[in-house]
C-alpha positions in Angstrom: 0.0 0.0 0.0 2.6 2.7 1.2 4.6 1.8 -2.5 1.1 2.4 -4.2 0.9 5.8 -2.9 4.9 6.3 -3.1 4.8 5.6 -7.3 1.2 8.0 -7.1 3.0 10.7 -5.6 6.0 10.4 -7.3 4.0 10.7 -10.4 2.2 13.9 -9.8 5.3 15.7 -8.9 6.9 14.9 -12.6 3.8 16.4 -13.7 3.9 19.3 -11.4 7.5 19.5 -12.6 6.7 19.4 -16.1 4.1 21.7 -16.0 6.3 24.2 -14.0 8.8 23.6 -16.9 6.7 24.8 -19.7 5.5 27.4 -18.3 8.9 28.6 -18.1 10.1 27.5 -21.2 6.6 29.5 -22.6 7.6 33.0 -21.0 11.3 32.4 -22.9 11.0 30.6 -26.2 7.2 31.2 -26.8 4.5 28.5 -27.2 6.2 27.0 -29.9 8.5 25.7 -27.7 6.1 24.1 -25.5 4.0 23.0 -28.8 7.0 21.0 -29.8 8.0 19.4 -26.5 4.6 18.2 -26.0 4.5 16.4 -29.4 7.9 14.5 -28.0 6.4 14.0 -24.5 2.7 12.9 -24.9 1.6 11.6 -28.3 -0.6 8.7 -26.8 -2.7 11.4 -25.8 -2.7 13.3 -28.5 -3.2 10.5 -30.8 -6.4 9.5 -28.7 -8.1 13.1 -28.9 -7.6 13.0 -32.7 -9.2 9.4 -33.3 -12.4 10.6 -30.8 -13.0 13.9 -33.3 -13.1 11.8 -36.6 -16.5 11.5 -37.6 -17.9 9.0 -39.8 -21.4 9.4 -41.9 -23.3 6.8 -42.5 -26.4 6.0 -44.5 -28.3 3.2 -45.4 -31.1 2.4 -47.3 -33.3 -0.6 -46.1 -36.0 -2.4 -47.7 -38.0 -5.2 -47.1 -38.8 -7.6 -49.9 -40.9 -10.4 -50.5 -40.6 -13.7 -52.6 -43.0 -15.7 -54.2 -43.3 -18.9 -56.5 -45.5 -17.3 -59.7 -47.2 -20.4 -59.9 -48.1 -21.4 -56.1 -47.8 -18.1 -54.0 -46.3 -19.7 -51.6 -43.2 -17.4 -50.9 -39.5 -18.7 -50.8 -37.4 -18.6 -47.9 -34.0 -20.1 -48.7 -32.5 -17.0 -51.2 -29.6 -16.0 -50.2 -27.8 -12.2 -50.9 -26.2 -13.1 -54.4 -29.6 -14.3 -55.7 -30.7 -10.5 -55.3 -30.2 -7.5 -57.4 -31.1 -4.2 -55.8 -31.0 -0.8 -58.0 -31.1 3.1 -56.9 -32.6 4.8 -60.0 -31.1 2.4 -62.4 -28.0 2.2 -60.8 -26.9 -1.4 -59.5 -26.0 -1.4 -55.9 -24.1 -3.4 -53.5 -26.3 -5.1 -50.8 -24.0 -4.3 -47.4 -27.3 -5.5 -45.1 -29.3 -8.9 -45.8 -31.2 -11.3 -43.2 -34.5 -14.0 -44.3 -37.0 -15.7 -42.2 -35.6 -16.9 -39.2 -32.5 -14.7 -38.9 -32.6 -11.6 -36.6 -35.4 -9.0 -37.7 -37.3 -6.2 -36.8 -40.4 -6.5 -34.5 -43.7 -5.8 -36.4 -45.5 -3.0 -35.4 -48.8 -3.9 -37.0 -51.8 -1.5 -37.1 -55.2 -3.4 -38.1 -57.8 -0.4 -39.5 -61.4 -2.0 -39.5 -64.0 -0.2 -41.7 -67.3 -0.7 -39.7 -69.9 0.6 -42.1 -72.5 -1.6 -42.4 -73.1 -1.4 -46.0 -69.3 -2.7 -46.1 -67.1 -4.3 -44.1 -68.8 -4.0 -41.0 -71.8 -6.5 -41.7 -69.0 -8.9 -41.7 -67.3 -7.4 -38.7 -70.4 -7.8 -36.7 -70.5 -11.4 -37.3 -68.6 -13.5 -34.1 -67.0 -16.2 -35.6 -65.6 -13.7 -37.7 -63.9 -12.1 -35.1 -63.1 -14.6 -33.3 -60.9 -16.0 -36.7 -58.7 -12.4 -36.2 -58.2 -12.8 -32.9 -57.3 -16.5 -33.4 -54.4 -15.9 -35.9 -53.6 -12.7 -33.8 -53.0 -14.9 -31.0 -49.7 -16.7 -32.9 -48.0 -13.8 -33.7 -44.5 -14.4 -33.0 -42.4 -12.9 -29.7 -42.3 -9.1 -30.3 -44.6 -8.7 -32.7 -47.7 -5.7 -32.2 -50.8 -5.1 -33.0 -52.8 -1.9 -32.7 -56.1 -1.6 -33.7 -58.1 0.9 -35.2 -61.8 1.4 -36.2 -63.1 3.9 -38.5 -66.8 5.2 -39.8 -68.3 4.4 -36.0 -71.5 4.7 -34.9 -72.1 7.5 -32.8 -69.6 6.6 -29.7 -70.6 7.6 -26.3 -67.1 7.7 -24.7 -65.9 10.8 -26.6 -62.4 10.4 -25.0 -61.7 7.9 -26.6 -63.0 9.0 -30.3 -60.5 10.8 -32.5 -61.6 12.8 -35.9 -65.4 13.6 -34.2 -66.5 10.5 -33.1 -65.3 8.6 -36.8 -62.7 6.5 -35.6 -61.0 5.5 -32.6 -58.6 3.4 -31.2 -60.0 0.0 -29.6 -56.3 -1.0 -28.6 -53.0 0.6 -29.1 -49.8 -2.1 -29.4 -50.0 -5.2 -27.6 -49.7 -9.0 -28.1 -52.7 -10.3 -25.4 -55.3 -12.3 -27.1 -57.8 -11.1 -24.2 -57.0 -7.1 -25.4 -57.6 -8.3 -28.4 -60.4 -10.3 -28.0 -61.9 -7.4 -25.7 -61.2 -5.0 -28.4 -63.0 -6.6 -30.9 -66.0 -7.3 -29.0 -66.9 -4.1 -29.0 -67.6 -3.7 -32.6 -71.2 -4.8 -32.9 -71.9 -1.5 -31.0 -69.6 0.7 -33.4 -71.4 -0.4 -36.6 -73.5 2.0 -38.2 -76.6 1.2 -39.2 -77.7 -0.1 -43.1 -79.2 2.2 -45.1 -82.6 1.6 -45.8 -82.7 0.1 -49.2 -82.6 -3.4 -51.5 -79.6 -4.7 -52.6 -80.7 -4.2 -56.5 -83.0 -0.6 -55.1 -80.7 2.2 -57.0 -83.3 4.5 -56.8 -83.2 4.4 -53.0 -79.9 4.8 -52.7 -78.0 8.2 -51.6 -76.1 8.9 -55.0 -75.4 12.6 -53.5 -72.8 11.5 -50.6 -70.2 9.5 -52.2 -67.7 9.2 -49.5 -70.8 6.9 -47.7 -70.7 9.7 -44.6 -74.0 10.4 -43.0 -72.2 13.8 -41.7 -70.1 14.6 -44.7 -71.5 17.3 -47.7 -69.8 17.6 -51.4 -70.1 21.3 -52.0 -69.3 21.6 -56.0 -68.8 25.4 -57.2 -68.7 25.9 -61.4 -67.0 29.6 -60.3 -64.8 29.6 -57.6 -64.3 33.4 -57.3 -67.8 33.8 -56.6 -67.4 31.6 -53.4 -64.1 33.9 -52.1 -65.8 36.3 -50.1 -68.0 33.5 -48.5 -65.3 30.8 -47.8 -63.3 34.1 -46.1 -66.1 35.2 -44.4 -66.2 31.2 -42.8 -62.2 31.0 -42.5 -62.4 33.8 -40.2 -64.8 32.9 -37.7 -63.4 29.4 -37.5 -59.2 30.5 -37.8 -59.8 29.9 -33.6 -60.9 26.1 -34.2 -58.2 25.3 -36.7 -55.6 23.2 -35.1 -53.5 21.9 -38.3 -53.8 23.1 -42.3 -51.9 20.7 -44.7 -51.7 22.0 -48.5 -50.7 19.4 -51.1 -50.3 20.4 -54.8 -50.4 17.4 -57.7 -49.1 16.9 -60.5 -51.8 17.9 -62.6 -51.8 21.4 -60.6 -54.9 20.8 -58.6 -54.6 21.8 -54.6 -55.7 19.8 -52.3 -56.3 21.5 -48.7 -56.7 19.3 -45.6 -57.9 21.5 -42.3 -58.2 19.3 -38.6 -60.0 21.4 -36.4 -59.7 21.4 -32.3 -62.7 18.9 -31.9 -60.9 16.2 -34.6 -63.1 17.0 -37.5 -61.1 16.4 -41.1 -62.2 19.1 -44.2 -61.0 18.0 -47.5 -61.2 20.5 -50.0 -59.7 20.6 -54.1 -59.6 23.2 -56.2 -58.5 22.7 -59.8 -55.7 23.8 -61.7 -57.5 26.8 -62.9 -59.3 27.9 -59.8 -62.6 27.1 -61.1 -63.7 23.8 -59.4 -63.9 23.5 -56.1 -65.3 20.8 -54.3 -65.4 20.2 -50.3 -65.7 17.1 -48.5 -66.9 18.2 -44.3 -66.2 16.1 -41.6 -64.5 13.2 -43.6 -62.3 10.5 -42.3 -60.9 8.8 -44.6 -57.9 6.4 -45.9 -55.5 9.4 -46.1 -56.1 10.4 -42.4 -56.2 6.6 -41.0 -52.7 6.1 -42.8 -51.9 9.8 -41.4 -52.6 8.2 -37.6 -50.8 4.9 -38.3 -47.8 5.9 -39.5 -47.6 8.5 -36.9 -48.5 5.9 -34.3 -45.8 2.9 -35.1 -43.2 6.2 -35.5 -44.5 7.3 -31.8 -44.8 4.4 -30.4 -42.7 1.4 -31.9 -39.6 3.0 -33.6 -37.2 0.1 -33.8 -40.3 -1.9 -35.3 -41.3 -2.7 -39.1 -44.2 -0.7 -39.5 -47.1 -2.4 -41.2 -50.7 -1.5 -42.1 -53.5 -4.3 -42.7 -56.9 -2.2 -44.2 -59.5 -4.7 -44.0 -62.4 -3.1 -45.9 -64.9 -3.5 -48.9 -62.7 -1.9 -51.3 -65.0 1.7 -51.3 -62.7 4.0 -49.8 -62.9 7.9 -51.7 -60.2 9.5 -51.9 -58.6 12.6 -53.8 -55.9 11.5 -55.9 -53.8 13.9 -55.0 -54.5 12.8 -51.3 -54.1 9.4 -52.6 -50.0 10.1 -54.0 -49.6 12.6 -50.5 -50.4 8.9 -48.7 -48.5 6.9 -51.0 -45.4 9.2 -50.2 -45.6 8.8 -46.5 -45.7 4.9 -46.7 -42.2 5.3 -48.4 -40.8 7.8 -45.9 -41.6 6.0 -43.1 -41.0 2.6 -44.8 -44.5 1.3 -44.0 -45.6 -1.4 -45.5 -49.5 -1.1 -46.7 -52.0 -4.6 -46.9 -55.6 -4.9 -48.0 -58.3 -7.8 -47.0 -60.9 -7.3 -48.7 -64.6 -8.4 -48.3 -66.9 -8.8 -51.0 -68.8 -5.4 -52.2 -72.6 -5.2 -51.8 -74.5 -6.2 -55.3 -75.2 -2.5 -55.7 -72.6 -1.3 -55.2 -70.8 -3.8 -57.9 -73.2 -2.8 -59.9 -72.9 0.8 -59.8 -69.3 1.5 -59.1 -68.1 0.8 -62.6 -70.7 3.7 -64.2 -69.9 5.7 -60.5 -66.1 5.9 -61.2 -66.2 7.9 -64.9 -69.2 10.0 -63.7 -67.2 11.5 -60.7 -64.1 10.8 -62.2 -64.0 14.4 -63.1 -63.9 15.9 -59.8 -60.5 13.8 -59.0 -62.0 11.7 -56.5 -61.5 8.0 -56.5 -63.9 5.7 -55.2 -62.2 2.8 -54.9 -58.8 0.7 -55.9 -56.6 3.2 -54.1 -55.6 0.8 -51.1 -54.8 -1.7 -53.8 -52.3 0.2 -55.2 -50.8 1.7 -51.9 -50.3 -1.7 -51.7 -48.4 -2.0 -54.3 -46.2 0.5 -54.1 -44.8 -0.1 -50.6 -44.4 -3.7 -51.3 -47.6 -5.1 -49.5 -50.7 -7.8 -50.2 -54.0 -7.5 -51.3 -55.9 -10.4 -50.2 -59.4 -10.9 -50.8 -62.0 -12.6 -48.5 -65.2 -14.3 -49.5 -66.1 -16.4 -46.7 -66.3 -16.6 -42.8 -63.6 -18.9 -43.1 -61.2 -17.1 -45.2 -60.7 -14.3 -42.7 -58.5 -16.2 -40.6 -56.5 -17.5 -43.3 -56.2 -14.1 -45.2 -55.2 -12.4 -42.2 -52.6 -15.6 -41.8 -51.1 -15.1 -45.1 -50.4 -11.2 -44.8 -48.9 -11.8 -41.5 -47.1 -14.8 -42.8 -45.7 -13.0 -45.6 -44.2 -10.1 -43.3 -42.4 -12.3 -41.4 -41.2 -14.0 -44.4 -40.0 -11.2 -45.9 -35.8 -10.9 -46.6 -34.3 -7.5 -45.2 -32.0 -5.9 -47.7 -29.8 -2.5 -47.5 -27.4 -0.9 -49.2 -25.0 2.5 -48.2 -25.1 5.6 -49.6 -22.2 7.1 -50.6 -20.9 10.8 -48.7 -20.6 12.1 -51.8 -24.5 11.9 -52.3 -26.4 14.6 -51.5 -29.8 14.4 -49.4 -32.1 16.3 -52.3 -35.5 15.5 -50.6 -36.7 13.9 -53.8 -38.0 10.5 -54.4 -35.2 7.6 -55.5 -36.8 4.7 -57.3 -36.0 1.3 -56.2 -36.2 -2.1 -57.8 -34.9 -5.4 -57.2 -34.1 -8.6 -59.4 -34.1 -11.9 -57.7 -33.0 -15.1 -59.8 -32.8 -18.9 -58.9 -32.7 -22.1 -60.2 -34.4 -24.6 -59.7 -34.2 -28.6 -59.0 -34.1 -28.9 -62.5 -31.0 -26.1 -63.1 -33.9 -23.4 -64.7 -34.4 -20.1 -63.6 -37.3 -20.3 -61.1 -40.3 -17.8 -61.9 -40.7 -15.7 -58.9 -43.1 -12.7 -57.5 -41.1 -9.9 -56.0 -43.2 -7.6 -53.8 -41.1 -4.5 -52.6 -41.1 -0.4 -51.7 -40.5 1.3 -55.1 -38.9 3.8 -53.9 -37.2 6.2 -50.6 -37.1 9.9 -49.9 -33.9 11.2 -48.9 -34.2 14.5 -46.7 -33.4 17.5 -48.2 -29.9 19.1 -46.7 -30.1 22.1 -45.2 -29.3 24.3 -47.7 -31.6 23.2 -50.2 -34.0 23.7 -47.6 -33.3 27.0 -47.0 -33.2 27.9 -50.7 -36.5 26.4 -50.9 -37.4 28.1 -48.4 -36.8 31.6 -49.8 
């Protein structure tokens, strides 16, 4: 002990000694002098502050991507990385990041949205074998694995604490794994369903052709001259500024503007205007795909950010939508990486019937009346699975979950000399394998089609100007 504290103190006075001596050696030869005799004396140290300031930038681009036999649909599990091709805009790229089924993966952060009208997917809902099918194959998720569930188009609801958008939607469960949550949450549907409209399946004359979003709340207001509307619409934007709690503008392609106002009590406006101003038409007190994606997203990102995020839309297939709204949607799916799936129940006779004179008739407005969630689908690499019978729920909502786990994780860097430009990148992939027989194996590939890089600062700020 006494030699311990001997060699301690014998090592502070060298460098109360050494410190004494620059400081002397300062006051005659300068600080170069010290400068120099420090490089001689401690370049451990120095060497050790240098390595801790080097900074290294990273970036990688994941996706997830999913394999299928053309011919069976049964997706393949046994790739490995040099049966893949990934390419950035055309531009083969390296895969630096791969795992498959039963390698290490992300969690899935699943969030189920249930459309409870009654005239869609809701008769369905209502049934209990039917839900007791979801919470069945809920039940063998595997460890880590989420689900959050969702209703929209309610009933009126009673416990308004619990309603989002006006009493539209609401959450029955945020993220969990217990079938009794589950269970509990679904049980409470049969009192969420809004009631039928009063007509025959083949009765078109009953039916309510004026409200095409299917929202007993929600008005279409259609104005040949916009102009002639200003003074009125300002008149309104002024008493209600005060209830306004978020305004998103998106522009398309085509020019039109699509303005999307969430007021203090959770109502959604959707208005478009067209490229020239003159046609404007307002959907009130809407809730719709664009907004349920919205929550989602903004949910999983909340809630679950290590997890794959992954939306299941179990519907009819009627869901309006801008298409403008519809691309706005689409382009948060790819920024967050969230991966969009439909089950689909079967449509209503009439509205078989009528949808495929519906669509051109209101096509001119730029509202879509169904097919969009098919093709968000799509485009972040999801399923669309279609249900006929009670006992094809189970096994529809087996094979979406099935094929998210079974999905192979690629990634591939980005280089430092690339700049973030905030625009879209297009991604494809090219998988080939042979088979028993030595042939190239034809093969489904289900993937994102492309990632946003954010835009650097000073593009921002340029933009910005």
């Amino acid at each position: 002990m006494n030699t311990s504290n001997e060699s301690h103190a014998k090592a502070q006075s060298r460098k109360v000694s050494f410190i004494k001596l620059s400081l002397r050696l300062f006051g005659r030869c300068g600080l170069g002098a010290v400068v120099f005799l420090t490089l001689f004396i401690v370049p451990a140290a120095s060497a050790q502050e240098a390595a801790e300031t080097i900074r290294v930038r990273t970036r990688v681009v994941f996706m997830d991507a999913l394999v299928k036999d053309k011919q069976t649909g049964i997706a393949i599990s046994d790739l490995k990385p040099e049966n893949f091709e990934v390419f950035d805009d055309g531009q083969l790229r390296a895969i630096s990041y791969f795992t498959r089924e039963g390698q290490a993966r992300k969690p899935l952060a699943i969030v189920m949205i249930l459309d409870l009208r009654d005239d869609g997917a809701g008769r369905f809902l209502k049934r209990e074998e039917v839900r007791k099918a979801i919470v069945e194959e809920l039940a063998k998720l595997p460890p880590g694995d989420e689900v959050a569930i969702l209703a929209i188009n309610l009933n009126s609801v009673d416990d308004k604490t619990a309603a989002i958008r006006n009493g539209k939607a609401m959450w029955l469960t945020e993220f969990t794994r217990d079938p009794a949550q589950f269970e509990a949450a679904l049980a409470r549907i049969p009192a969420l369903v809004a009631p039928a409209p009063e007509t025959g399946e083949t009765d078109a004359s009953k039916h309510d052709q004026k409200n095409p979003a299917r929202e007993g709340s929600a008005s279409v207001m259609v104005n040949s001259d916009a102009d002639k509307n200003a003074t009125k619409d300002s008149s309104e934007a002024k008493s209600k500024d005060n209830d306004v709690l978020e305004t998103e503008t998106i522009k398309g392609k085509n020019g039109a503007v699509i303005t999307r106002t969430i007021r203090k009590d959770g109502s959604v406006n959707v208005k478009r205007v067209s490229k020239d101003g003159k046609v404007a038409i307002q959907l009130d007190n809407i809730y719709d795909m664009a907004g349920a994606t919205r929550d989602a997203t903004h949910l999983a990102d909340e809630k679950r950010p290590n997890s794959q995020a992954a939306i299941i839309w179990l519907s009819d297939g009627i869901a309006p939508i801008f298409y403008e709204d519809r691309d706005a949607t689409e382009q948060i799916l790819l920024r967050q990486n969230a991966i969009f799936n439909t089950l689909t129940v079967d449509m209503r006779t009439l509205y078989k019937f009528l949808l495929p004179f519906g669509q051109p008739l209101i096509g001119w407005t730029g509202l879509s009346l169904a097919g969009s969630a098919k093709r968000l689908a799509q485009q972040s690499g999801g399923e669309a699975v279609h249900v006929g019978r009670v006992s094809d729920y189970g096994s529809g909502l087996a094979k979406i979950i099935g094929n998210l786990t079974a999905r192979y994780s690629l990634g591939f860097a980005l280089g430092e000399q690339e700049k973030d430009d905030g625009r879209m990148h297009e991604l494809g992939v090219r998988v080939k394998a042979l088979d028993a027989k030595g042939k190239q194996r034809k093969l489904d590939v289900s993937s994102r089609r492309g990632y946003y890089l954010p835009k650097g600062d000073a593009d921002q700020a340029a933009a910005n100007k």
